[in-house]
OpenMM code with the backbone's topology and positions (N, CA, C; nanometers):
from openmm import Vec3, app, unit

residues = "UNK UNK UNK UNK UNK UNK UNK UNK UNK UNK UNK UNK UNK UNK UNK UNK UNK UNK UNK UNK UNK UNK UNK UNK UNK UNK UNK UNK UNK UNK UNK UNK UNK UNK UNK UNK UNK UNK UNK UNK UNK UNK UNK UNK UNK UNK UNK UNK UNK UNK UNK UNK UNK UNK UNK UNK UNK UNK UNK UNK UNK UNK UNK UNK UNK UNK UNK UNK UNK UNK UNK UNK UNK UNK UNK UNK UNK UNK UNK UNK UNK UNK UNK UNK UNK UNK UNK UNK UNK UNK UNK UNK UNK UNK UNK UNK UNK UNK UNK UNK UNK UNK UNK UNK UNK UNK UNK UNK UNK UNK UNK UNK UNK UNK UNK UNK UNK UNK UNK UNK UNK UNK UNK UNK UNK UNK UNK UNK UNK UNK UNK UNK UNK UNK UNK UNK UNK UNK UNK UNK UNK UNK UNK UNK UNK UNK UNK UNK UNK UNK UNK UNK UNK UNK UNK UNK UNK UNK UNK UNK UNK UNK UNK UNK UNK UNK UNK UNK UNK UNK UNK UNK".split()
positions = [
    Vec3(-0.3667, 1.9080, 0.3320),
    Vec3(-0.3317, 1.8285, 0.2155),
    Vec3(-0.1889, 1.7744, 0.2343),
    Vec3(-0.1591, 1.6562, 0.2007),
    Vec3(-0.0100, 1.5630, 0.1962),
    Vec3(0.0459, 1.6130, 0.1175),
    Vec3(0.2060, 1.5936, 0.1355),
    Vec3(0.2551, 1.6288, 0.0009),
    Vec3(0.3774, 1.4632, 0.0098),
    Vec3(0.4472, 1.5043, -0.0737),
    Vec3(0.5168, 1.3668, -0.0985),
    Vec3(0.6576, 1.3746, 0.0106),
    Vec3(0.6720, 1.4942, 0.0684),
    Vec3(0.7940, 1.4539, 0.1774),
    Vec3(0.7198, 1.4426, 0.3012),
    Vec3(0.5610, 1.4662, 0.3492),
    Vec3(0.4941, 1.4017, 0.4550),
    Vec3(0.4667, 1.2866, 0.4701),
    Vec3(0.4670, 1.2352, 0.2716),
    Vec3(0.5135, 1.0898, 0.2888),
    Vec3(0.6104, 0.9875, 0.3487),
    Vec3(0.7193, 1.0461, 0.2924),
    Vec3(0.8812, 1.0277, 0.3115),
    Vec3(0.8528, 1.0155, 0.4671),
    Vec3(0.7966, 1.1532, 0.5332),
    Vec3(0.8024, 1.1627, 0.6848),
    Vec3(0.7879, 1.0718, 0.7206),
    Vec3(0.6313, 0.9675, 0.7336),
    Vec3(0.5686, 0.9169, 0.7481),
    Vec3(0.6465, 0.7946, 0.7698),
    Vec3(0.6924, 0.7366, 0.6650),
    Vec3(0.7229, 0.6178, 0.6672),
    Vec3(0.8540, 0.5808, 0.7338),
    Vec3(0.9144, 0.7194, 0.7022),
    Vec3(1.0556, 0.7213, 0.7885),
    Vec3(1.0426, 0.6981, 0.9345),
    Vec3(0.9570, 0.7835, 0.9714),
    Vec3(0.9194, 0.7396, 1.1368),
    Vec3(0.8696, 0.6518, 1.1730),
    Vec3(0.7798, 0.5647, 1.0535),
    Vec3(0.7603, 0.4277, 1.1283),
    Vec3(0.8342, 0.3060, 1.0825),
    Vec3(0.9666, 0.3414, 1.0423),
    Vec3(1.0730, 0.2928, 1.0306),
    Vec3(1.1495, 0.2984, 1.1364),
    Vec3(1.1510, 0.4201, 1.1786),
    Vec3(1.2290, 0.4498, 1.3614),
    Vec3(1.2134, 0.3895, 1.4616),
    Vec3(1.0431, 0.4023, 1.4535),
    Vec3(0.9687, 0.3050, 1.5873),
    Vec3(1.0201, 0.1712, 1.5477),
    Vec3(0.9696, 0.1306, 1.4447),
    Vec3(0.9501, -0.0109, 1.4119),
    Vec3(1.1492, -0.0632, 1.4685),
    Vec3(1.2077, 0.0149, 1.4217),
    Vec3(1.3860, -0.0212, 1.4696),
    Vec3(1.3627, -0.0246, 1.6124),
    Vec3(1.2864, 0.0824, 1.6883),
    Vec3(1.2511, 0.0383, 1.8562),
    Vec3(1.2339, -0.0548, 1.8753),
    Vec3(1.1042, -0.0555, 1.8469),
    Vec3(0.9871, -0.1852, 1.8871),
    Vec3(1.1110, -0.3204, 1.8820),
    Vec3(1.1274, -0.3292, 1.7758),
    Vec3(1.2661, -0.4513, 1.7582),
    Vec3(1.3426, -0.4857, 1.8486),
    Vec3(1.4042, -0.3877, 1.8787),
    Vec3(1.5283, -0.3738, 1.9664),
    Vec3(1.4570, -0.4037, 2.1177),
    Vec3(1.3883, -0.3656, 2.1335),
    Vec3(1.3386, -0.3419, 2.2700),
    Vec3(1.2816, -0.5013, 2.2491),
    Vec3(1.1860, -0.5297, 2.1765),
    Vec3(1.1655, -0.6876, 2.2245),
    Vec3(1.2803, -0.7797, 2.1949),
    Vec3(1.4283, -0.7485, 2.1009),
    Vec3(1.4778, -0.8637, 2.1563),
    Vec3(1.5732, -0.8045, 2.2978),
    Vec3(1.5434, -0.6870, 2.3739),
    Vec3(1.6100, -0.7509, 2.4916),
    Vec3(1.5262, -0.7623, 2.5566),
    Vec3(1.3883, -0.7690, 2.5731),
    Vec3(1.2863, -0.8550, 2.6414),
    Vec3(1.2943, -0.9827, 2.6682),
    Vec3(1.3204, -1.0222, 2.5103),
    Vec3(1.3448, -1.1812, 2.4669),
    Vec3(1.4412, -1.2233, 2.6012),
    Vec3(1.5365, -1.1562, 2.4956),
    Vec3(1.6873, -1.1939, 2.6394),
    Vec3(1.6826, -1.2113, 2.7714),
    Vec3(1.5938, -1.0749, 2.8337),
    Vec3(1.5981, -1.0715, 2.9653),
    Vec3(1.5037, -1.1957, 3.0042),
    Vec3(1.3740, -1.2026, 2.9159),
    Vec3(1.3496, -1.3402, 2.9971),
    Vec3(1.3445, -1.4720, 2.9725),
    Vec3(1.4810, -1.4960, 2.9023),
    Vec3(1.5403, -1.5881, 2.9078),
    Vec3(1.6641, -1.6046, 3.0016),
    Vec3(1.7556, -1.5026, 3.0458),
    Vec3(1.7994, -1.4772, 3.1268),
    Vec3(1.7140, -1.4999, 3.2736),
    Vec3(1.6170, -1.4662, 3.2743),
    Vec3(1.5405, -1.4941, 3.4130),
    Vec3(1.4760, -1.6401, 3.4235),
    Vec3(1.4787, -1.6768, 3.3026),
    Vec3(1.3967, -1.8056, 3.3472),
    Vec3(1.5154, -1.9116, 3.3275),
    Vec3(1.6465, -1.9033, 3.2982),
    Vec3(1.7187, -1.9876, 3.2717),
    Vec3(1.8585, -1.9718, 3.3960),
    Vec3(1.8609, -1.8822, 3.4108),
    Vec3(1.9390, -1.8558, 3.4942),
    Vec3(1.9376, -1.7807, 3.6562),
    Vec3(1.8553, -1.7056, 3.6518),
    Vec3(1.7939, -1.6678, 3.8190),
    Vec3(1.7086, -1.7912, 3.8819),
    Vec3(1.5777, -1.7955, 3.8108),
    Vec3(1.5138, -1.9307, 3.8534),
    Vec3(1.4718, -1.9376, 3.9760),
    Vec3(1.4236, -1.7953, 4.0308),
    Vec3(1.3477, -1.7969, 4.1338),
    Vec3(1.1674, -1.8056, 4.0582),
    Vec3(1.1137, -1.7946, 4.1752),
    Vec3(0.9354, -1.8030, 4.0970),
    Vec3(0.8843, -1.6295, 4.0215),
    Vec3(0.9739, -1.5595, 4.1235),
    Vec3(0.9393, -1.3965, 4.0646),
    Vec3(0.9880, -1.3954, 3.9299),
    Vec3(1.1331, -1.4394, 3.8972),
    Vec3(1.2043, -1.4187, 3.7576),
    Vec3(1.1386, -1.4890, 3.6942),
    Vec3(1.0541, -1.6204, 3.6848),
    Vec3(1.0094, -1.7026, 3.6143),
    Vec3(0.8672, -1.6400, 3.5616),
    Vec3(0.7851, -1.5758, 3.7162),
    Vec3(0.6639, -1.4943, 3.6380),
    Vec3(0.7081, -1.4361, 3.5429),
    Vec3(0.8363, -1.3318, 3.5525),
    Vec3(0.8640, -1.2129, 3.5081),
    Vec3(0.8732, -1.2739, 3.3780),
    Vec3(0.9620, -1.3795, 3.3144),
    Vec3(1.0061, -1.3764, 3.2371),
    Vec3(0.8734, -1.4441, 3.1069),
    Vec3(0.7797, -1.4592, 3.1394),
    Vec3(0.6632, -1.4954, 3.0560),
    Vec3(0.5927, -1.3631, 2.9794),
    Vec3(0.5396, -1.2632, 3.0543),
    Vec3(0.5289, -1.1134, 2.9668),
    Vec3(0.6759, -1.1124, 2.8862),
    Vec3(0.7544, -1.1040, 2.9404),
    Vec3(0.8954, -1.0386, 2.8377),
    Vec3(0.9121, -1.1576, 2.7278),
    Vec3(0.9170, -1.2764, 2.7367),
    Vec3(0.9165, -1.3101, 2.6285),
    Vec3(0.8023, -1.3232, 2.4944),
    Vec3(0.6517, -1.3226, 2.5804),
    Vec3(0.5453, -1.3263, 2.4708),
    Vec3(0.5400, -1.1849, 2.4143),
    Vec3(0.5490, -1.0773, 2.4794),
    Vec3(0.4821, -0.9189, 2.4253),
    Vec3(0.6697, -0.9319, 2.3758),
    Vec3(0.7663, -0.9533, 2.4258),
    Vec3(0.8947, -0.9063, 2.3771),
    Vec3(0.8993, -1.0281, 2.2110),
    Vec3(0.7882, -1.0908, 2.2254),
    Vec3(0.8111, -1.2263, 2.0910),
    Vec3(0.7300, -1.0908, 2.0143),
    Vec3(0.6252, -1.0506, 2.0357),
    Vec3(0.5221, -0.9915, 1.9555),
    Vec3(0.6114, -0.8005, 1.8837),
    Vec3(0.6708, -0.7692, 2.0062),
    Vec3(0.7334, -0.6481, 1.9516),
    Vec3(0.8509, -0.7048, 1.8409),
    Vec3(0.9587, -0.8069, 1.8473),
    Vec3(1.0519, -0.8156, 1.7584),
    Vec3(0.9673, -0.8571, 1.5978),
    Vec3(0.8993, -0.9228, 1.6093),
    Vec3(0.7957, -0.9673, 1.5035),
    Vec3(0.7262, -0.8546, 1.4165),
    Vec3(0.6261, -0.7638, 1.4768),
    Vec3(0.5796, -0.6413, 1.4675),
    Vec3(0.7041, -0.5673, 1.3727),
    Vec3(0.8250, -0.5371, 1.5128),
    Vec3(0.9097, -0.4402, 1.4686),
    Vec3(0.9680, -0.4695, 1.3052),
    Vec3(0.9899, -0.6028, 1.3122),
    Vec3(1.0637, -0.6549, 1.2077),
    Vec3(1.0084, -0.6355, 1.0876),
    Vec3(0.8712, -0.6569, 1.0851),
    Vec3(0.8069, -0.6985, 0.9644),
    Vec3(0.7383, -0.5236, 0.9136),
    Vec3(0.7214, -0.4335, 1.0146),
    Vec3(0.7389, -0.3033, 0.9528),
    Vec3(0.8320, -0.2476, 0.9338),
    Vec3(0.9257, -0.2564, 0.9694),
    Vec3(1.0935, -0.1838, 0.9659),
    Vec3(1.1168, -0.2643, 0.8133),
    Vec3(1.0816, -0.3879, 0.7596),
    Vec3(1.1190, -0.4317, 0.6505),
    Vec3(1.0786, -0.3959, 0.5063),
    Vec3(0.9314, -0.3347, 0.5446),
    Vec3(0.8241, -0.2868, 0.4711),
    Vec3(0.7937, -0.1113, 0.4333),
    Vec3(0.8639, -0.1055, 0.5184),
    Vec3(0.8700, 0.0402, 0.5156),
    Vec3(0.8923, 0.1636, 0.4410),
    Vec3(1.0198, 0.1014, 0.3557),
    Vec3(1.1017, 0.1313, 0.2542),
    Vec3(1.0032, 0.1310, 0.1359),
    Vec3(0.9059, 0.0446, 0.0865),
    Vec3(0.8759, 0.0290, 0.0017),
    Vec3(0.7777, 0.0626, -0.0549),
    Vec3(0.6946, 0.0829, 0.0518),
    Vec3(0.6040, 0.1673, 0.0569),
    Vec3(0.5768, 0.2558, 0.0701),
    Vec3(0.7310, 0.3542, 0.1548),
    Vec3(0.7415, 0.5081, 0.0956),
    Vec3(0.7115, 0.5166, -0.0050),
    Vec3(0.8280, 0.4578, -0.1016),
    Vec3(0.8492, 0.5052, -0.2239),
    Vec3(0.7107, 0.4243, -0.3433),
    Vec3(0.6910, 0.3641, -0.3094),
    Vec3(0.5441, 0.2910, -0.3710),
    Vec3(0.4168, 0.4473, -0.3424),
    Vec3(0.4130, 0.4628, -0.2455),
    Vec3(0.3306, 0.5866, -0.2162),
    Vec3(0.3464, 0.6648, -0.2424),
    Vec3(0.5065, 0.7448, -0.2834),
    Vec3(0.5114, 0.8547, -0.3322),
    Vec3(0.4760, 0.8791, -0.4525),
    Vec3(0.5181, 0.7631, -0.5145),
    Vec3(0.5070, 0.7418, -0.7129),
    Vec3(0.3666, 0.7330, -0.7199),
    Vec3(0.2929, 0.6990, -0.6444),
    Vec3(0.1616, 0.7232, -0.7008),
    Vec3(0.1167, 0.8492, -0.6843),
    Vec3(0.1585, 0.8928, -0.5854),
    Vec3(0.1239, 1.0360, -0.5739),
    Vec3(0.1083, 1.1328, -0.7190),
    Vec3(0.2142, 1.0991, -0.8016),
    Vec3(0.2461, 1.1635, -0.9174),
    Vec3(0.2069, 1.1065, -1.0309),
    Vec3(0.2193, 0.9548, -1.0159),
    Vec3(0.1834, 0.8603, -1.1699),
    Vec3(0.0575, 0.8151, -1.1347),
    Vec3(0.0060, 0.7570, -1.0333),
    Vec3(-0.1163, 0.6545, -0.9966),
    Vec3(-0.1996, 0.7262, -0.8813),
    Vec3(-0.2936, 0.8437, -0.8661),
    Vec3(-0.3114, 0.8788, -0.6991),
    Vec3(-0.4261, 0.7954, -0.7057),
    Vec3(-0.4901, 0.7099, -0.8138),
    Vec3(-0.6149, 0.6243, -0.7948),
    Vec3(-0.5524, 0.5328, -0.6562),
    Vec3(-0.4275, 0.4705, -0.6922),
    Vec3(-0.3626, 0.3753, -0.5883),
    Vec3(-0.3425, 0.4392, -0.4768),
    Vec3(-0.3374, 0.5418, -0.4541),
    Vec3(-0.3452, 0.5851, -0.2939),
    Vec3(-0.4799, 0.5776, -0.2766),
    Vec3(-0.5943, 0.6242, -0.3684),
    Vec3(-0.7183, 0.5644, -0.2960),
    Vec3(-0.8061, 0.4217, -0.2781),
    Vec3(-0.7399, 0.3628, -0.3975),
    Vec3(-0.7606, 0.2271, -0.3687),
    Vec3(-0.7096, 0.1469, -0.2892),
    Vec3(-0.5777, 0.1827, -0.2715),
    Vec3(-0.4685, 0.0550, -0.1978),
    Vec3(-0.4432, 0.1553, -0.0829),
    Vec3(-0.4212, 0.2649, -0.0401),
    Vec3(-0.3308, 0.2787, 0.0753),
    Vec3(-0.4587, 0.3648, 0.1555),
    Vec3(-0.5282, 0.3928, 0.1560),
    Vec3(-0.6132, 0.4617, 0.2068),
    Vec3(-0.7192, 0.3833, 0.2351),
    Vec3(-0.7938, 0.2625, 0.2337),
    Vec3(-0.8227, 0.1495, 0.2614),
    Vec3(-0.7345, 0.0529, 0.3874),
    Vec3(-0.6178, 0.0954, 0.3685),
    Vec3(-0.4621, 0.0004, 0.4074),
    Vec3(-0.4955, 0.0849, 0.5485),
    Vec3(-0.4657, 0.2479, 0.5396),
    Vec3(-0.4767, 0.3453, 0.6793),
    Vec3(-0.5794, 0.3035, 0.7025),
    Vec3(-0.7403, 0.2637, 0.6732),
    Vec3(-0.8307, 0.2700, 0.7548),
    Vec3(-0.8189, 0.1374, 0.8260),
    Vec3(-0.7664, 0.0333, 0.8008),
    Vec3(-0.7735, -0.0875, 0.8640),
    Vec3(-0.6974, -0.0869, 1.0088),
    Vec3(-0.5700, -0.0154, 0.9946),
    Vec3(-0.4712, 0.0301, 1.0571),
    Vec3(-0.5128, 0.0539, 1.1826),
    Vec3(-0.5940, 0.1941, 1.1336),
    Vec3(-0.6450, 0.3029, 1.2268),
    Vec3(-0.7568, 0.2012, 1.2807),
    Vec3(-0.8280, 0.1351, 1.2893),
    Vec3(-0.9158, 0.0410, 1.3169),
    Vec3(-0.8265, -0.0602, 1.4200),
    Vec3(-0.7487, -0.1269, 1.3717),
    Vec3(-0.6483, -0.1732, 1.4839),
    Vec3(-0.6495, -0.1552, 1.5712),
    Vec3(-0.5801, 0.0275, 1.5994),
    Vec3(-0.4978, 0.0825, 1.6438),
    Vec3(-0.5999, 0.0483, 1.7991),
    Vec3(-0.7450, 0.0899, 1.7545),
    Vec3(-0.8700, 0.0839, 1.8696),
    Vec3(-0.8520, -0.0603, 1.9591),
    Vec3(-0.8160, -0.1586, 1.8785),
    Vec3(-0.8148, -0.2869, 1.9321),
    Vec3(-0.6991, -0.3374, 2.0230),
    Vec3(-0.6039, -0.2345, 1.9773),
    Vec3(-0.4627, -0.2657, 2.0357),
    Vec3(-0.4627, -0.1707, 2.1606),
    Vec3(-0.5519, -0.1049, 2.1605),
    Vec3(-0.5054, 0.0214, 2.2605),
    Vec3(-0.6358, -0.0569, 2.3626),
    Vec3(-0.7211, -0.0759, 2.3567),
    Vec3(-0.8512, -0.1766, 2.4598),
    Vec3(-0.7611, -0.2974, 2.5251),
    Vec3(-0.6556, -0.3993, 2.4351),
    Vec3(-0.6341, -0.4690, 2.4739),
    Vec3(-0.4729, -0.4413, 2.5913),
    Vec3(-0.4186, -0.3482, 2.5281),
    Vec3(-0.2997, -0.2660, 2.5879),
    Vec3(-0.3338, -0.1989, 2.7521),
    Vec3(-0.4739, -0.1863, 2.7360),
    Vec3(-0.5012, -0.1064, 2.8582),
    Vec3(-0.5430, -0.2177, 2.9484),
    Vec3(-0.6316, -0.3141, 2.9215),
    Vec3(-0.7074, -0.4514, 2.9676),
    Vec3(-0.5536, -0.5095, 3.0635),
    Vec3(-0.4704, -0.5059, 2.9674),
    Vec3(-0.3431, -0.5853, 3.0275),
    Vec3(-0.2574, -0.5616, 3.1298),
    Vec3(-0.2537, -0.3961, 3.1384),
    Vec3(-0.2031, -0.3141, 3.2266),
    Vec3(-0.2603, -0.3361, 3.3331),
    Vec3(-0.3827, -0.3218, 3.3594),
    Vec3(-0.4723, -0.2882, 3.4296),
    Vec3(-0.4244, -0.4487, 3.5263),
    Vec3(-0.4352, -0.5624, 3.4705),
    Vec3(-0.4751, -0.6818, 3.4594),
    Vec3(-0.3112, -0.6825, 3.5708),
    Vec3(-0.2404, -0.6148, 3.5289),
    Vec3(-0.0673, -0.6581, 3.5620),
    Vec3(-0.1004, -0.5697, 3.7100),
    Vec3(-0.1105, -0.4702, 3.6857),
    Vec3(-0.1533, -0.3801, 3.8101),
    Vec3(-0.2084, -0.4343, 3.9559),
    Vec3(-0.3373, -0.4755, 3.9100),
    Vec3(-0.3882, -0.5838, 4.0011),
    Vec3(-0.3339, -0.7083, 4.0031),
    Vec3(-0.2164, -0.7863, 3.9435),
    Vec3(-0.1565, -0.8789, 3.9814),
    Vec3(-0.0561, -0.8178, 4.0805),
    Vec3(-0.0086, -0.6797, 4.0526),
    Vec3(0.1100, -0.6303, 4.1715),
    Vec3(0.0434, -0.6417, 4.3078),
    Vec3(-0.0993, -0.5695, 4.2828),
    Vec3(-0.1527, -0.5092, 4.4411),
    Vec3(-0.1964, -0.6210, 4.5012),
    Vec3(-0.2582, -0.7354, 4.4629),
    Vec3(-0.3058, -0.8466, 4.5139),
    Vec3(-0.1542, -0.9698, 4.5460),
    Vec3(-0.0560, -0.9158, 4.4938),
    Vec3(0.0623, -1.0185, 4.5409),
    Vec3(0.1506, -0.9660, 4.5835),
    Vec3(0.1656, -0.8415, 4.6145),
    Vec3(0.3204, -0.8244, 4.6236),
    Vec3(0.4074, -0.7893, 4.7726),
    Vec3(0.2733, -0.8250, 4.8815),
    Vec3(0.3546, -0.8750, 5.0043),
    Vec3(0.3438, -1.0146, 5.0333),
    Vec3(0.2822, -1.1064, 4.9115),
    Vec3(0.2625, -1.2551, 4.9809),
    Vec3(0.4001, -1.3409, 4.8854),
    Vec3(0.4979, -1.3643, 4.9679),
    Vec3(0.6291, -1.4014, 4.8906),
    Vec3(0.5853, -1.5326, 4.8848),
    Vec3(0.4813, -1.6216, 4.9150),
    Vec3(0.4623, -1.6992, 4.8409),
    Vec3(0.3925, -1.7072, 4.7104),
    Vec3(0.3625, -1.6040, 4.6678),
    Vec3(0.2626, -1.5745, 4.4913),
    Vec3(0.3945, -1.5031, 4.4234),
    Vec3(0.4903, -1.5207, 4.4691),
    Vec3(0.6253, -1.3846, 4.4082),
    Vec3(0.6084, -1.4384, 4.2269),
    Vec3(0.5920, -1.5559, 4.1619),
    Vec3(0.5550, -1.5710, 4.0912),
    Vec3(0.4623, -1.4712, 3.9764),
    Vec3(0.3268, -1.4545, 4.0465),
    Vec3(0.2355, -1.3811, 4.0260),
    Vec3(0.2809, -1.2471, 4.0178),
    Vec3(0.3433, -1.1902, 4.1300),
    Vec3(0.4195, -1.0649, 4.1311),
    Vec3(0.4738, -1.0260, 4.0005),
    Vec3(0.5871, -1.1166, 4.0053),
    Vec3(0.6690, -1.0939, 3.9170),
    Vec3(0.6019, -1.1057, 3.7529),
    Vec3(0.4762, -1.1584, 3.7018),
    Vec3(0.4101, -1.1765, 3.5973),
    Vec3(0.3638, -1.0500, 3.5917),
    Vec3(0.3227, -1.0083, 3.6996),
    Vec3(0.2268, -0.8338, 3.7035),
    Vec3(0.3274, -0.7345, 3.6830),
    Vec3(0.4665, -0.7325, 3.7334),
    Vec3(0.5289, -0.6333, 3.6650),
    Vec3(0.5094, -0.5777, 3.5563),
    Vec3(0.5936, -0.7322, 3.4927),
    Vec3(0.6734, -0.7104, 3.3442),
    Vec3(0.5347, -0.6944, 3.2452),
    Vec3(0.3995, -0.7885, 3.2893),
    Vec3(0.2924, -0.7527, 3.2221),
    Vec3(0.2609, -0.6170, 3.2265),
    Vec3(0.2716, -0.5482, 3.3432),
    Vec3(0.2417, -0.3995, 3.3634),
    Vec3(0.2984, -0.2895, 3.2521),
    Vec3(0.4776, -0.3404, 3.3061),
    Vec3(0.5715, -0.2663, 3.2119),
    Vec3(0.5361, -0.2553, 3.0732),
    Vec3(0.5914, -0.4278, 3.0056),
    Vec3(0.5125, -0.3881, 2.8723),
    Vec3(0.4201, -0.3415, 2.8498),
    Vec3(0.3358, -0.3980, 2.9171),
    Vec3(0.2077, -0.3327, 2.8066),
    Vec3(0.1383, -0.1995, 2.8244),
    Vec3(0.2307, -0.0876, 2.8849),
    Vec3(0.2366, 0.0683, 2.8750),
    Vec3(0.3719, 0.0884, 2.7989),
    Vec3(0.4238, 0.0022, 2.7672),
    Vec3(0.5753, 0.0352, 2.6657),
    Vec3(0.4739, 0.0075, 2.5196),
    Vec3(0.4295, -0.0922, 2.5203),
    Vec3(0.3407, -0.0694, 2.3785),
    Vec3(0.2343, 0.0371, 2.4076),
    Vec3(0.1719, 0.0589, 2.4578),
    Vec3(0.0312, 0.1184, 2.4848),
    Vec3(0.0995, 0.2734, 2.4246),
    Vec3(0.2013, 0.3570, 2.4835),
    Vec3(0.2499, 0.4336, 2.4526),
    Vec3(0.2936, 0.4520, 2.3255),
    Vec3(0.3748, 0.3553, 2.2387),
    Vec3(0.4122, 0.3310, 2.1520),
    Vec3(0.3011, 0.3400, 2.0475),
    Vec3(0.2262, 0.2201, 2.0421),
    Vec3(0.0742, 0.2289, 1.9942),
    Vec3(0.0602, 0.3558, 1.9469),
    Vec3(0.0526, 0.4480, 2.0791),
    Vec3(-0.0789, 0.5830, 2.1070),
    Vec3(-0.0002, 0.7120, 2.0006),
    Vec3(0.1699, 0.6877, 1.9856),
    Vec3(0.2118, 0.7639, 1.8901),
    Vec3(0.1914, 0.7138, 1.7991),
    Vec3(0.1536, 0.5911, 1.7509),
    Vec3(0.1992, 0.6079, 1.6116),
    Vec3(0.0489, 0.5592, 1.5553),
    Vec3(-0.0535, 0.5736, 1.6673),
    Vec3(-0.2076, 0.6295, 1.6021),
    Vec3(-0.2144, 0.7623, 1.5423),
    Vec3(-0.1843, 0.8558, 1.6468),
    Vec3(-0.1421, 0.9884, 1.5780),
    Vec3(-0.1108, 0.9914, 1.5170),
    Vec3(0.0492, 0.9384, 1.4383),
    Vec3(0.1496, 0.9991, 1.3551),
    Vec3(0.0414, 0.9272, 1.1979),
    Vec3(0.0078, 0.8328, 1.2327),
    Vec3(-0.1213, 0.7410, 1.1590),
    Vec3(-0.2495, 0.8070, 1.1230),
    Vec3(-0.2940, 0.8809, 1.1963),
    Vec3(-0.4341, 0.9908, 1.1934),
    Vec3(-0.3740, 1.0945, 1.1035),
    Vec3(-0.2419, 1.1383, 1.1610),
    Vec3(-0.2408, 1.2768, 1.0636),
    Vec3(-0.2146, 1.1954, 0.9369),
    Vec3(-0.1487, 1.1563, 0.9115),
    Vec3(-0.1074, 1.1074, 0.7409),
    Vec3(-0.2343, 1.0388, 0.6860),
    Vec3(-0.3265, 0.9605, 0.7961),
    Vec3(-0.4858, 0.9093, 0.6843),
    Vec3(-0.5473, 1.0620, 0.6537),
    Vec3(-0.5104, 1.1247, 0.7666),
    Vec3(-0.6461, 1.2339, 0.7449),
    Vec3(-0.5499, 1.3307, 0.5664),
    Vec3(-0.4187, 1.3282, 0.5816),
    Vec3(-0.3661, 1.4109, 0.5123),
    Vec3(-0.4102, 1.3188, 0.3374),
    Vec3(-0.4076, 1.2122, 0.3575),
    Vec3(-0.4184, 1.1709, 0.2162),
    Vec3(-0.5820, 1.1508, 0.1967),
    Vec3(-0.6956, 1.1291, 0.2484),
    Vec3(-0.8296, 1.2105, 0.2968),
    Vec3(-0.8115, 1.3184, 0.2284),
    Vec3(-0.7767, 1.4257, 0.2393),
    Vec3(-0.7755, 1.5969, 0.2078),
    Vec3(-0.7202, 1.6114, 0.0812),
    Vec3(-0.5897, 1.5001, 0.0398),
    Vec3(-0.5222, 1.5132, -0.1219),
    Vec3(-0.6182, 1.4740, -0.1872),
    Vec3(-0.7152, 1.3647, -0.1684),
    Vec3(-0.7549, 1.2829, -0.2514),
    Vec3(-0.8849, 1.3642, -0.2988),
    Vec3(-0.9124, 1.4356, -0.2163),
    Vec3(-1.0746, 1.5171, -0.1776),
    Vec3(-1.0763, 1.6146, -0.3139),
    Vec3(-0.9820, 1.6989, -0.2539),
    Vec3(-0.9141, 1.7673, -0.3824),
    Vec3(-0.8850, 1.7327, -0.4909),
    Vec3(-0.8075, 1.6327, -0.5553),
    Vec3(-0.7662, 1.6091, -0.6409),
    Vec3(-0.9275, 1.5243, -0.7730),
    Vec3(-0.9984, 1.5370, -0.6736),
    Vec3(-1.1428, 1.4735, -0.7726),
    Vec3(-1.1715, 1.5919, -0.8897),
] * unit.nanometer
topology = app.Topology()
chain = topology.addChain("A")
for resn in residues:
    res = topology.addResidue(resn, chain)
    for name in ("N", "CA", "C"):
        topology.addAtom(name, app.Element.getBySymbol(name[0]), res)
């Protein structure tokens, strides 16, 4: 069963990540803009296409939960006490969509890796594809920097659906 500082927990930590996720895509951003503006070989130029799309998608992500976060602690806690219909109408509906995601993000997280992987092994003694190379890295990199990321905060996501699941069960 939840209580209202597993709430607090909850949201606090995906306030933490979400300050990651941020940070980390804008120096993605940076770095590949830095590579494509200023190195300007074909490797930095692959490179710098993963870092700026997945580094566009983490500052975005990060931003818009790190902003939200706050409010929905405390929106969640108060119902806990005044409204727990609204944790089963609104936020427990909200976790299952989430948690539903989470499946889609983690298929496509792995697809990409995989995808970057075999761009390393198939290019990375032909210095004429250095291009390609360099796309399979940073595709590689990120998308086990999210994949990881993701995979905690399915968990940290599972325990708190399953915990408000068990309040709500009870509380009928």
């Amino acid at each position: 069963m939840i209580t209202k500082a597993e709430i607090e927990k909850y949201f606090v930590q995906e306030k933490q990540e979400s300050l990651l996720f941020l940070v980390l895509g804008l120096i993605a951003i940076a770095l590949a803009l830095a590579f494509y503006f200023y190195w300007k070989t074909e490797f930095h130029k692959g490179a710098a296409i993963p870092l700026i799309v997945i580094g566009l998608i983490q500052a975005i992500v990060g931003y818009s939960v790190y902003s939200r976060s706050d409010n929905q602690r405390i929106s969640n806690v108060y119902a806990m006490d005044m409204d727990p219909g609204k944790l089963k109408s609104d936020e427990l509906p909200r976790m299952k969509k989430v948690m539903q995601n989470f499946v889609i993000y983690r298929w496509t997280e792995i697809v990409l890796l995989v995808v970057g992987i075999i761009l390393i092994f198939l290019y990375r003694s032909n210095i004429d594809k250095s291009f390609w190379f360099g796309l399979g890295i940073t595709l590689a990199i990120q998308s086990a920097i999210m994949f990881s990321a993701d995979l905690v905060a399915e968990k940290r996501g599972a325990r708190y659906s399953n915990g408000l699941e068990e309040y709500l069960n009870k509380s009928k």
